[in-house]
LUMRO-665981 format. One record per residue: residue in three letters; x, y, z of N, C-alpha, C, O in turn. Coordinates in steps of 0.001 Angstrom, whole numbers, padded with zeros to 6 digits. Example, Ala and Ser with C-alpha at 12.3 -4.5 7.8 and 13.67 -1.06 7.14 Angstrom:
<nuzas>
{residuo ALA; n_xx 013190; n_yy -005690; n_zz 007800; ca_xx 012300; ca_yy -004500; ca_zz 007800; c_xx 013200; c_yy -003300; c_zz 007800; o_xx 014236; o_yy -003319; o_zz 008465} $
{residuo SER; n_xx 012850; n_yy -002250; n_zz 007080; ca_xx 013670; ca_yy -001060; ca_zz 007140; c_xx 012900; c_yy 000030; c_zz 007870; o_xx 013409; o_yy 001138; o_zz 008039} $
</nuzas>
This chain:
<nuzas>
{residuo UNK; n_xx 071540; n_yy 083242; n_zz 083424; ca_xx 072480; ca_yy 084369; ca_zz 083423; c_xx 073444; c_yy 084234; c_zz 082242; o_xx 073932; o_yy 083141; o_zz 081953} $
{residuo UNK; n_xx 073767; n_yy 085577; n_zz 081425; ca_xx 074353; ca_yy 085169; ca_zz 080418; c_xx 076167; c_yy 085020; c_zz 080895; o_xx 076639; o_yy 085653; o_zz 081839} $
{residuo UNK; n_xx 076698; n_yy 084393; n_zz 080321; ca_xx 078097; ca_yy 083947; ca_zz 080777; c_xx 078994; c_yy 085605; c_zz 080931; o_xx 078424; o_yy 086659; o_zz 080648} $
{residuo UNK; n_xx 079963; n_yy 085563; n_zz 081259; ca_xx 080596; ca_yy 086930; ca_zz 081292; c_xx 081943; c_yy 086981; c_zz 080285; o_xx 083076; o_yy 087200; o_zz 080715} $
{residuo UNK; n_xx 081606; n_yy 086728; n_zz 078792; ca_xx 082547; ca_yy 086608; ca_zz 077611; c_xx 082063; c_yy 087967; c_zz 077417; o_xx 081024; o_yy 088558; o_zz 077712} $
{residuo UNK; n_xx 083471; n_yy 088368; n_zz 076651; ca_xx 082794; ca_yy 089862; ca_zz 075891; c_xx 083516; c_yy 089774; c_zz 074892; o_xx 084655; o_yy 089353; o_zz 075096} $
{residuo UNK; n_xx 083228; n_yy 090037; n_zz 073847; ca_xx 083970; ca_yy 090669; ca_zz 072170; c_xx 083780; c_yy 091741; c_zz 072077; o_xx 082704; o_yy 092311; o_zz 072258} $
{residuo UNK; n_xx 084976; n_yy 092286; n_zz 071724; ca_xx 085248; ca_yy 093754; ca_zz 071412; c_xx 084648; c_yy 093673; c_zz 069397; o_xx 084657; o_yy 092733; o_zz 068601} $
{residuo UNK; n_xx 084246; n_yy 095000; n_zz 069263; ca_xx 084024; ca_yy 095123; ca_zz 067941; c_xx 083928; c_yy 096839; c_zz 067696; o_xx 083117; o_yy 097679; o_zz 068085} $
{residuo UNK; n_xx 084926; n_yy 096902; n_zz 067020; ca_xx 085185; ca_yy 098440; ca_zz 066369; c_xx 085759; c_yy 098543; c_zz 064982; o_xx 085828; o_yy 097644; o_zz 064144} $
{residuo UNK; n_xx 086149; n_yy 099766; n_zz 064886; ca_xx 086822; ca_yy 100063; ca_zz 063375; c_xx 088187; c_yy 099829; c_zz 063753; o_xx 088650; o_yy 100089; o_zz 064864} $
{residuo UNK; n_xx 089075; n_yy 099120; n_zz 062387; ca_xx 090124; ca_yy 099083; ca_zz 062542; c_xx 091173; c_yy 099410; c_zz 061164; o_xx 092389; o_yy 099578; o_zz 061068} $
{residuo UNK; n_xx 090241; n_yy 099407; n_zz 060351; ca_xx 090638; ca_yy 100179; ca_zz 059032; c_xx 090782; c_yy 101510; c_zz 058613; o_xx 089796; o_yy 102186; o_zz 058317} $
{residuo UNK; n_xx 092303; n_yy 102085; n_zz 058547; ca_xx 092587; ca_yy 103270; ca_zz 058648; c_xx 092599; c_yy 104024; c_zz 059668; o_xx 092450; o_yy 105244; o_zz 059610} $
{residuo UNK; n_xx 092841; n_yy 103139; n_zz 061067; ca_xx 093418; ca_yy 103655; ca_zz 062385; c_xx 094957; c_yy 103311; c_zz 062576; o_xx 095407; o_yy 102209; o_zz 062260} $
{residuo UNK; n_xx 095515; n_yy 104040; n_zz 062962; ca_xx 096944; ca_yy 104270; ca_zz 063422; c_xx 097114; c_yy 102585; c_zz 063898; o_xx 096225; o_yy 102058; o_zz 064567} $
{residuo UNK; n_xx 098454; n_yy 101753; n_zz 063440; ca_xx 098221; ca_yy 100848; ca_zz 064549; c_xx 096857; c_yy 099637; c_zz 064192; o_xx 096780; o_yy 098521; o_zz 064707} $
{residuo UNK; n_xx 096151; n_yy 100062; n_zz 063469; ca_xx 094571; ca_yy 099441; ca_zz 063170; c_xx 094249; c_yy 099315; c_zz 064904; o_xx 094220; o_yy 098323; o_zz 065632} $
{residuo UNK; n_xx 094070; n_yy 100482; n_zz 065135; ca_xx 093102; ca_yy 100435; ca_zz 066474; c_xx 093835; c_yy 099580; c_zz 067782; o_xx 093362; o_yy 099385; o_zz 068902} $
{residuo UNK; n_xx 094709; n_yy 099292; n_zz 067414; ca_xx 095092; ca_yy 098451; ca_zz 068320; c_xx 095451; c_yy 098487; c_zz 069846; o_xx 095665; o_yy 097488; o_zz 070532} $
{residuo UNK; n_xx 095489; n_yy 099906; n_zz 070313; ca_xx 095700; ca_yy 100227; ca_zz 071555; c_xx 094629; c_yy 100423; c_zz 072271; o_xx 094539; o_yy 100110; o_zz 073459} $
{residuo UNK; n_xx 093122; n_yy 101326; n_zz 071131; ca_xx 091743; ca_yy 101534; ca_zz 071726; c_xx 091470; c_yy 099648; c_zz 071829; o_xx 090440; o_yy 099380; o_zz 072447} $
{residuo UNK; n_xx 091852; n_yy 099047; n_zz 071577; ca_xx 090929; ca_yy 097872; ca_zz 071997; c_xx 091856; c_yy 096807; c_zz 073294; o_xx 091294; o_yy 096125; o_zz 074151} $
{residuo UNK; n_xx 093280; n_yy 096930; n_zz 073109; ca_xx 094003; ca_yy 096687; ca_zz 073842; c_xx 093677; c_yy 097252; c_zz 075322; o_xx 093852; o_yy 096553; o_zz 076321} $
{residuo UNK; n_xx 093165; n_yy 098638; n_zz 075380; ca_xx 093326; ca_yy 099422; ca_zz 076592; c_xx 091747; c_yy 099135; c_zz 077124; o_xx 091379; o_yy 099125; o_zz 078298} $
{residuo UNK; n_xx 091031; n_yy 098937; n_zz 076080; ca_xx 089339; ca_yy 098431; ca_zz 076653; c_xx 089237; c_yy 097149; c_zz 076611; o_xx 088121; o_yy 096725; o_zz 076311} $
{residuo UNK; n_xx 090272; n_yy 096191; n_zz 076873; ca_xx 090158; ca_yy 094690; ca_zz 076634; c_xx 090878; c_yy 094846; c_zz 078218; o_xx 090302; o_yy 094273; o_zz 079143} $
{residuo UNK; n_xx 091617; n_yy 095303; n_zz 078386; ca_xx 091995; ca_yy 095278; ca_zz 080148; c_xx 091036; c_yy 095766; c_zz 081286; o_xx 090962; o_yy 095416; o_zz 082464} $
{residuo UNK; n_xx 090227; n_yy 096811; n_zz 080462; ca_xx 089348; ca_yy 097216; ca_zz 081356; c_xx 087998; c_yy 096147; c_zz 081894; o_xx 087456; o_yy 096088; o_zz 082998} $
{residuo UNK; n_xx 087770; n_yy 095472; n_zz 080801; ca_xx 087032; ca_yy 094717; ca_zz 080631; c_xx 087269; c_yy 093545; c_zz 081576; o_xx 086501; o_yy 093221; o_zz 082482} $
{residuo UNK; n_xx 088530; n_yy 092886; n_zz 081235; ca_xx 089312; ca_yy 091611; ca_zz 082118; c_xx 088998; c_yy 092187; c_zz 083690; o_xx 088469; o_yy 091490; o_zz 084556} $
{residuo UNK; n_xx 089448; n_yy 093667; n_zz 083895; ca_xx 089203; ca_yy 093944; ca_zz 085585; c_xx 087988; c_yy 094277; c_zz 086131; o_xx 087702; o_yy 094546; o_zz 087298} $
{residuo UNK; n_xx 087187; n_yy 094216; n_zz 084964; ca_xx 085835; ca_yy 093856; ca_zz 085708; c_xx 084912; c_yy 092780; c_zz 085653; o_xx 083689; o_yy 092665; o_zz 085724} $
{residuo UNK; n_xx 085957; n_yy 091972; n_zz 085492; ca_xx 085467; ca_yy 090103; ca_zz 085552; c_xx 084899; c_yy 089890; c_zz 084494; o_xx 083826; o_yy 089315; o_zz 084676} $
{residuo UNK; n_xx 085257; n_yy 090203; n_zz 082889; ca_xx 085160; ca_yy 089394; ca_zz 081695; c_xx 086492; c_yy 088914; c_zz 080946; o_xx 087619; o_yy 089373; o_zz 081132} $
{residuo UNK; n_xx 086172; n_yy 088022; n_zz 080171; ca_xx 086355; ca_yy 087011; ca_zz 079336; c_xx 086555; c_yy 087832; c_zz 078231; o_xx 085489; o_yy 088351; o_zz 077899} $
{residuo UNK; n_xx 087392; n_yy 088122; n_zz 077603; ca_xx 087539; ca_yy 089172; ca_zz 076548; c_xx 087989; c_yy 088554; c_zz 075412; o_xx 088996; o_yy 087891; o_zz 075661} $
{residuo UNK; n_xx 087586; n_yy 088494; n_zz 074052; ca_xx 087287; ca_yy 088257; ca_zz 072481; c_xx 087956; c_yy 089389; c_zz 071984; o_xx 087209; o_yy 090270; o_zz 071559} $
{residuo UNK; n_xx 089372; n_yy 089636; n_zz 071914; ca_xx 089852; ca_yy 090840; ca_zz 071671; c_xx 090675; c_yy 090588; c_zz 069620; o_xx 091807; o_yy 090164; o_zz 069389} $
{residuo UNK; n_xx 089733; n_yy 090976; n_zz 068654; ca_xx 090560; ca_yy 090873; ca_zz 067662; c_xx 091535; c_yy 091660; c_zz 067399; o_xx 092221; o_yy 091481; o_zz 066393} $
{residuo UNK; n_xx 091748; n_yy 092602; n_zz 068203; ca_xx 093545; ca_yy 093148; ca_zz 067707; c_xx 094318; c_yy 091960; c_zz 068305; o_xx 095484; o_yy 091863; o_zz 067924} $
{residuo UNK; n_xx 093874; n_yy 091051; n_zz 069165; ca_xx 095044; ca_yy 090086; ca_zz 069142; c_xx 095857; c_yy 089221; c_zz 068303; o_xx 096957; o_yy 088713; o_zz 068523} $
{residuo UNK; n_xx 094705; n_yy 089130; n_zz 066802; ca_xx 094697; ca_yy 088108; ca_zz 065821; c_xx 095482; c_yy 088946; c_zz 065168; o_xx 095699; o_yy 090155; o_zz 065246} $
{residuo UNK; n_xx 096134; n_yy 087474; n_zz 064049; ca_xx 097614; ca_yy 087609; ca_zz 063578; c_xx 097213; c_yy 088701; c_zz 062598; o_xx 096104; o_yy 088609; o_zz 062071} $
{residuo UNK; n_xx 098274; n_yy 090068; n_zz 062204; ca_xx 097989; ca_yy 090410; ca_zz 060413; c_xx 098567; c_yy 089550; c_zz 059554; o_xx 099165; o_yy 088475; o_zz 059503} $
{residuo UNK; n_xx 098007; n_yy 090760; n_zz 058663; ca_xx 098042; ca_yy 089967; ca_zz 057231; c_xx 097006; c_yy 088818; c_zz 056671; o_xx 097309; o_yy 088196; o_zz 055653} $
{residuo UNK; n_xx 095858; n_yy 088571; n_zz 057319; ca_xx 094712; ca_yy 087832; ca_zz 056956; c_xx 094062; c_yy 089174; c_zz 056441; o_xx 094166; o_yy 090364; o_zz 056739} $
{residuo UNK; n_xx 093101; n_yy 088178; n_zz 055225; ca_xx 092304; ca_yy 088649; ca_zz 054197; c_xx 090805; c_yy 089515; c_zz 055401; o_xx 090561; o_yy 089043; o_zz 056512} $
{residuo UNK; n_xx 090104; n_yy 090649; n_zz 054879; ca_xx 088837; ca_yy 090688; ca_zz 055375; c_xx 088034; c_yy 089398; c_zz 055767; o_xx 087570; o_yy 089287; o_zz 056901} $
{residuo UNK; n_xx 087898; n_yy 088563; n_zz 054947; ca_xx 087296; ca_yy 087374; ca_zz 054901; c_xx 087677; c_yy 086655; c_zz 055537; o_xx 086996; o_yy 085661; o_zz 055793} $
{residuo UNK; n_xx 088967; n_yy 086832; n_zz 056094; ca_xx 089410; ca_yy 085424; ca_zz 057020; c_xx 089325; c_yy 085839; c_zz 058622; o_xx 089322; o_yy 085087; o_zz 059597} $
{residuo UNK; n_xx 089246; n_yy 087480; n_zz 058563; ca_xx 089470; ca_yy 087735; ca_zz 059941; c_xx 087686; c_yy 087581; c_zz 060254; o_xx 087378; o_yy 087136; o_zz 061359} $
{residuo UNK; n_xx 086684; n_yy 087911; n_zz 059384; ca_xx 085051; ca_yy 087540; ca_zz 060036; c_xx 084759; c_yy 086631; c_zz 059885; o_xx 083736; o_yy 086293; o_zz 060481} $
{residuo UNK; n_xx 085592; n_yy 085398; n_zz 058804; ca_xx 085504; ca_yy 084087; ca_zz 059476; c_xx 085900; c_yy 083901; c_zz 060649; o_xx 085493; o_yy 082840; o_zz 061123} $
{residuo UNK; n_xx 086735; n_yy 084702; n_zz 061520; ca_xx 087048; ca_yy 084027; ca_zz 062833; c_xx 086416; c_yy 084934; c_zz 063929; o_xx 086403; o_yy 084550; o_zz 065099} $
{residuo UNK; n_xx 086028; n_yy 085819; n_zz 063658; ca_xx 085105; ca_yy 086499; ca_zz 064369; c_xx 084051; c_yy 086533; c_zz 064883; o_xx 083705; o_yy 086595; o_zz 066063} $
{residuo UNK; n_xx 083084; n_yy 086453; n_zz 063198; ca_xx 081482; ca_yy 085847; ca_zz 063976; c_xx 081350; c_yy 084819; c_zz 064884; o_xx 080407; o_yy 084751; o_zz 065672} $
{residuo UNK; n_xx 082217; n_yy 084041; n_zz 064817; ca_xx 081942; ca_yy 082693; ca_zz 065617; c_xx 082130; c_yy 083496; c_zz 066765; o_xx 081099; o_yy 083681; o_zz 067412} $
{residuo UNK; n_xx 083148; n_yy 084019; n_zz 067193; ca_xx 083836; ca_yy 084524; ca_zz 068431; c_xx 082711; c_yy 085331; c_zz 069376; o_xx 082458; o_yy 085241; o_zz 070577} $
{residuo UNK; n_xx 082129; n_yy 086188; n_zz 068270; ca_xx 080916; ca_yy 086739; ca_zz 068799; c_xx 079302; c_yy 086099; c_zz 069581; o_xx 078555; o_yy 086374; o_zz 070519} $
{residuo UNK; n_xx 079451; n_yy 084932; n_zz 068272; ca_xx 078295; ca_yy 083865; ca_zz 068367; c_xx 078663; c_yy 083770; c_zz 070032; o_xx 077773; o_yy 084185; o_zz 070774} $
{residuo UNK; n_xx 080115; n_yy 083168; n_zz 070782; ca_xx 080309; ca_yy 082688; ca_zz 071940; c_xx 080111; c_yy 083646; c_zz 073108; o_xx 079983; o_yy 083280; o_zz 074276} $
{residuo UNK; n_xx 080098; n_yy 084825; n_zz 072712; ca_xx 080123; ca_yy 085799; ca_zz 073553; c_xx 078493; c_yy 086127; c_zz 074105; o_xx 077453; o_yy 085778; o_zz 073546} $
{residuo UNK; n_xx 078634; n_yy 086868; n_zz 075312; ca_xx 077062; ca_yy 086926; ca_zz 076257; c_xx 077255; c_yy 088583; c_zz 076019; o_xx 076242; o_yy 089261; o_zz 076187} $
{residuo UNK; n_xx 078214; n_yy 089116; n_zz 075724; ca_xx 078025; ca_yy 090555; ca_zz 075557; c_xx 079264; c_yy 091003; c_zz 074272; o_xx 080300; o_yy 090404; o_zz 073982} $
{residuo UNK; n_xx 078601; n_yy 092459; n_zz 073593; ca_xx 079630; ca_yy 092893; ca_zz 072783; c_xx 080196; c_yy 094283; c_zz 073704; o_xx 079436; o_yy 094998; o_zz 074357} $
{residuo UNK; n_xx 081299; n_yy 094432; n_zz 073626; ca_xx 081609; ca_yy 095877; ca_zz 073839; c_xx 082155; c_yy 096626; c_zz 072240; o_xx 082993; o_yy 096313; o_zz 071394} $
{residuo UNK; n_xx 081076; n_yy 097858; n_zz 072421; ca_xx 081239; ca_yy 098749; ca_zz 070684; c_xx 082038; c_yy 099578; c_zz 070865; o_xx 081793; o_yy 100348; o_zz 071794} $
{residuo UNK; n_xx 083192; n_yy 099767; n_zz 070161; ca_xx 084160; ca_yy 100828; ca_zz 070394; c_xx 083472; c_yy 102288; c_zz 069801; o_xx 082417; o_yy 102279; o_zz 069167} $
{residuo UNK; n_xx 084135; n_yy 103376; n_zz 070068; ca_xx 083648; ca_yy 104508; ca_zz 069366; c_xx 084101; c_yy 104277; c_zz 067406; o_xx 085008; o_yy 103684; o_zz 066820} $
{residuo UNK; n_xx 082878; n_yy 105126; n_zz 066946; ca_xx 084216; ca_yy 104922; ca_zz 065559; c_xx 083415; c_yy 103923; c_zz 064608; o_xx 083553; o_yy 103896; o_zz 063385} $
{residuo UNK; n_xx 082385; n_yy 102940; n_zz 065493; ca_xx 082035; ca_yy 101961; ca_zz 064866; c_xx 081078; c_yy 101819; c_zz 063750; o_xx 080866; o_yy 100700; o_zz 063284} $
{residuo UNK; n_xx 080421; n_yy 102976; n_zz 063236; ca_xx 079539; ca_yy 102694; ca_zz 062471; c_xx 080104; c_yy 103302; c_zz 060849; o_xx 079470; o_yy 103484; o_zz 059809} $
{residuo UNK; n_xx 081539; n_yy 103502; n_zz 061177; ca_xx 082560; ca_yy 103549; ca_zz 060267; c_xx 082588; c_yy 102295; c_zz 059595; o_xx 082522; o_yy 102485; o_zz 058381} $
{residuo UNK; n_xx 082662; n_yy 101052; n_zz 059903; ca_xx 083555; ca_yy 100026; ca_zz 060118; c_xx 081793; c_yy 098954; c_zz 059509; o_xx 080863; o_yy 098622; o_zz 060244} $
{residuo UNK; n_xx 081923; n_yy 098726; n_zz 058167; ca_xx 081116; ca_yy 097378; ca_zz 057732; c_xx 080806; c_yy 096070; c_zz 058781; o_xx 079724; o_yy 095600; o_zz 059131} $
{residuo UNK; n_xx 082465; n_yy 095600; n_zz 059206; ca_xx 082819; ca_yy 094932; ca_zz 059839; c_xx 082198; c_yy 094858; c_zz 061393; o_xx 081744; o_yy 093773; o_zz 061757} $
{residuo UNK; n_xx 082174; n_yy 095896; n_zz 062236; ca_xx 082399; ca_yy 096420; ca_zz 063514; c_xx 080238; c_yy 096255; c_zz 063086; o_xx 079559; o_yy 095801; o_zz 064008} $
{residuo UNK; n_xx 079721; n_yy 096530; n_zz 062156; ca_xx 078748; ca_yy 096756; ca_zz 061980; c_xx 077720; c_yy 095445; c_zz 062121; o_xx 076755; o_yy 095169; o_zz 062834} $
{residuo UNK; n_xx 078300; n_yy 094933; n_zz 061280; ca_xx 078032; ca_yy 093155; ca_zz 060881; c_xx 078008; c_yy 092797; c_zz 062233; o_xx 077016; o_yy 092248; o_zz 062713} $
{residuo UNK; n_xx 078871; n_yy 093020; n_zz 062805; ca_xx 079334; ca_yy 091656; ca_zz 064310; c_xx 078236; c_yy 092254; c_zz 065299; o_xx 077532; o_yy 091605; o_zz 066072} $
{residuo UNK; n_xx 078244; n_yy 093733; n_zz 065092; ca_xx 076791; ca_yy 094535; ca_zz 066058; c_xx 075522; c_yy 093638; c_zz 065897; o_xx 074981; o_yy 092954; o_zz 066766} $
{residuo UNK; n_xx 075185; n_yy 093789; n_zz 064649; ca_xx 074013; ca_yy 093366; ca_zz 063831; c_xx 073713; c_yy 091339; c_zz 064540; o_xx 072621; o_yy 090867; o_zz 064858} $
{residuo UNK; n_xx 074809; n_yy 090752; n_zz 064567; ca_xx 074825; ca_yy 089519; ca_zz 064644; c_xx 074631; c_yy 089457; c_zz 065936; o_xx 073921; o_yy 088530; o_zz 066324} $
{residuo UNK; n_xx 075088; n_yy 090229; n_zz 066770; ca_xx 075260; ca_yy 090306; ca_zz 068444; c_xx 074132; c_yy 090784; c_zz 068665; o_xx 073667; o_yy 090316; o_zz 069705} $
{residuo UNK; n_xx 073255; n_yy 091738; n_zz 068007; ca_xx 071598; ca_yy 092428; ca_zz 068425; c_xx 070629; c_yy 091035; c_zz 068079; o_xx 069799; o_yy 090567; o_zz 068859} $
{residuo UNK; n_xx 070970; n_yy 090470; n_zz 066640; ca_xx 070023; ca_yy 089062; ca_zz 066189; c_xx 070143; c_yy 088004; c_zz 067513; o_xx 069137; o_yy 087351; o_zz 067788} $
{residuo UNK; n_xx 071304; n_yy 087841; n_zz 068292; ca_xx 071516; ca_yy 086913; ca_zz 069337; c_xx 070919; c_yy 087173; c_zz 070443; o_xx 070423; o_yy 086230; o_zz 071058} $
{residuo UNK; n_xx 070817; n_yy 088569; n_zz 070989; ca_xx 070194; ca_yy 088822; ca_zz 072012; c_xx 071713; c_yy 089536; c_zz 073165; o_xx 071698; o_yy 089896; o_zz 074342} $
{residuo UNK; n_xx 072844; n_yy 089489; n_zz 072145; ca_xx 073776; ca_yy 089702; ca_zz 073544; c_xx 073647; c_yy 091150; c_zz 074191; o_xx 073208; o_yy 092061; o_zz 073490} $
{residuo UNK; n_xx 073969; n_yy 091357; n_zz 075336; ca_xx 073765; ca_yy 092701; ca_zz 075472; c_xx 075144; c_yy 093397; c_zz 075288; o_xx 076284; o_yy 093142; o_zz 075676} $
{residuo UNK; n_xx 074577; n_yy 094377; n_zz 074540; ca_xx 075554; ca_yy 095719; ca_zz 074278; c_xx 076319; c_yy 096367; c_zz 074572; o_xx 075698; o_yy 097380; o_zz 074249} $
{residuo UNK; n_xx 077728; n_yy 096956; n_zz 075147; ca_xx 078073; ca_yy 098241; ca_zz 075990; c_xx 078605; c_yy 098894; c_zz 074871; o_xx 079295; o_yy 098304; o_zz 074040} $
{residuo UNK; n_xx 078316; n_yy 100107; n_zz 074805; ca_xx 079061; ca_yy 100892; ca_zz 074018; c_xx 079834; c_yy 101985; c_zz 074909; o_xx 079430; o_yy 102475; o_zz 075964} $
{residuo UNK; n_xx 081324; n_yy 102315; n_zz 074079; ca_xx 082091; ca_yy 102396; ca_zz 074600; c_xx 081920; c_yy 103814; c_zz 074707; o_xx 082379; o_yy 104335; o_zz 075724} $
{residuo UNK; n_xx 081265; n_yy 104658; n_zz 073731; ca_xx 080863; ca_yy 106116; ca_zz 074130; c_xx 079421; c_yy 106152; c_zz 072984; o_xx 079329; o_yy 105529; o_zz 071926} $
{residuo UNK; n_xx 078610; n_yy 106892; n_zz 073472; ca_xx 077515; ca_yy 107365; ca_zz 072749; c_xx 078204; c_yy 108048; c_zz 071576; o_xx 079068; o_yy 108923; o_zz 071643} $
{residuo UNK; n_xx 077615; n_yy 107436; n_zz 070374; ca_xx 077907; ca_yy 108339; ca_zz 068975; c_xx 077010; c_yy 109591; c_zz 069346; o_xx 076062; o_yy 109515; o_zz 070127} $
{residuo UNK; n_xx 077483; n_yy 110970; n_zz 068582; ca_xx 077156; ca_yy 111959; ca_zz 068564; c_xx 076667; c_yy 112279; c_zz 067309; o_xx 076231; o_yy 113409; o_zz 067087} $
</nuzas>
């Protein structure tokens, strides 16, 4: 059974806030239905692109599931961590069907 960690992964470049409430408000939802939540709006600003998917992929690597925010195929980033999370096998939730 895969463990019940989840990482959030969305766009956060050029959102109000950098997204920080859409992942805040789906990182609680998540916790009340018995996961382990990988939430990067928690991480500090002011780190480089490079320093925040240095601390990410790993985060993901640990995780048994991603949750995809809407928005995401905006986002290189949000894309990459998908891509790494499909190569792993984690399973998916997306947070709304792209249209």
């Amino acid at each position: 059974m895969q463990n019940k960690i989840c990482y959030i992964a969305g766009p956060i470049t050029g959102y109000e806030n950098f997204n920080h409430h859409n992942f805040n408000m789906n990182a609680k939802f998540l916790e009340e239905d018995g996961f382990q939540v990988f939430n990067p709006a928690t991480l500090p600003s002011g780190l480089t692109e490079q320093q925040y998917m240095a601390i990410c992929l790993p985060m993901v690597m640990a995780s048994g599931y991603i949750y995809v925010l809407s928005g995401y195929k905006e986002s290189k980033g949000a894309m990459a961590e998908l891509a790494l999370a499909e190569k792993l096998g984690l399973q998916v939730i997306y947070d709304q069907p792209e249209i």
